[in-house]
Structure formats: structure tokens, C-alpha cells
C-alpha positions in Angstrom: -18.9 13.6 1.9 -15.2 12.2 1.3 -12.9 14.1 3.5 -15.3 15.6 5.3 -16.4 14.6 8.9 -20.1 15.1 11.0 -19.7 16.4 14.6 -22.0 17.7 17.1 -21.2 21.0 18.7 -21.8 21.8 22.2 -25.0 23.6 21.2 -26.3 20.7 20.3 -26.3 21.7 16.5 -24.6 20.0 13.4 -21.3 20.4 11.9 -19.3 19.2 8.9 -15.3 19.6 9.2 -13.0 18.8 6.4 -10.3 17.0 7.9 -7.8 18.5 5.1 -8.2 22.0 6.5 -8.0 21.4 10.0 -4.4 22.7 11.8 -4.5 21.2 15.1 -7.3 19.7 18.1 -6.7 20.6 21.6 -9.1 19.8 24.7 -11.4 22.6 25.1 -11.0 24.6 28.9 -15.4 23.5 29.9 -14.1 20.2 30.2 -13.1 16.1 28.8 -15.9 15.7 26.6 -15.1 18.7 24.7 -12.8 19.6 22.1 -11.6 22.6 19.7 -10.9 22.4 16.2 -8.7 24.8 14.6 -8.8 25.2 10.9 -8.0 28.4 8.6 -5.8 30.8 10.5 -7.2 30.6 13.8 -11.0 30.0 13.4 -12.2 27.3 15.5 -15.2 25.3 17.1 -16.0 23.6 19.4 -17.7 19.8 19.5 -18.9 17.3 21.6 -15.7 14.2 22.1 -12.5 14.0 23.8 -9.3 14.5 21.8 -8.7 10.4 21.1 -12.9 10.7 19.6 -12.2 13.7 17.5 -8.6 12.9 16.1 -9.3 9.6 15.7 -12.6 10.7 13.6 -10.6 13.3 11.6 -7.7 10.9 10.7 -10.0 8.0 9.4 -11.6 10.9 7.1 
């Protein structure tokens, strides 16, 4: 899956993110060891990591 990155959500489910479409991360309010995605005006989700986990994932993509 080239450009496209495996995260677990907080619901414990599965979630593949292309790092291409993705706007900007920000730490999600329920706490460190979450995070929200945004990507395509405004849509986001949330996953499991703290902001260093998740960019870091998304830029080596």
C-alpha cells in the first residue's frame, strides 16, 4: 500500500490513511495517546498515538 499508512482507531478498529491527502494532525482533546487526522475539507479520525507517532508514521509514507 505505497503512500498509504495502517492506524488503529480508538475503537479499537483498522484504518488505512493516505498520507498524500491528509491536511494537518493535532492532539485529540481525550488525551496524549490520541490523535486527529484531518484530510478532505474537514473530515477527520481519530487514532491511537501521540502527535511525534502519527507524523512521524505519515511522513515516512
Amino acid at each position: 500500500m505505497n503512500g498509504y499508512v495502517e492506524f488503529k482507531t480508538i475503537d479499537g478498529e483498522y484504518v488505512a490513511i493516505n498520507a498524500d491527502r491528509v491536511n494537518y494532525v493535532r492532539r485529540y482533546r481525550g488525551g496524549e495517546d490520541a490523535s486527529a487526522v484531518n484530510f478532505e475539507k474537514g473530515h477527520y479520525v481519530v487514532v491511537q498515538g501521540n502527535l511525534a507517532e502519527v507524523t512521524d508514521a505519515l511522513s515516512n509514507a
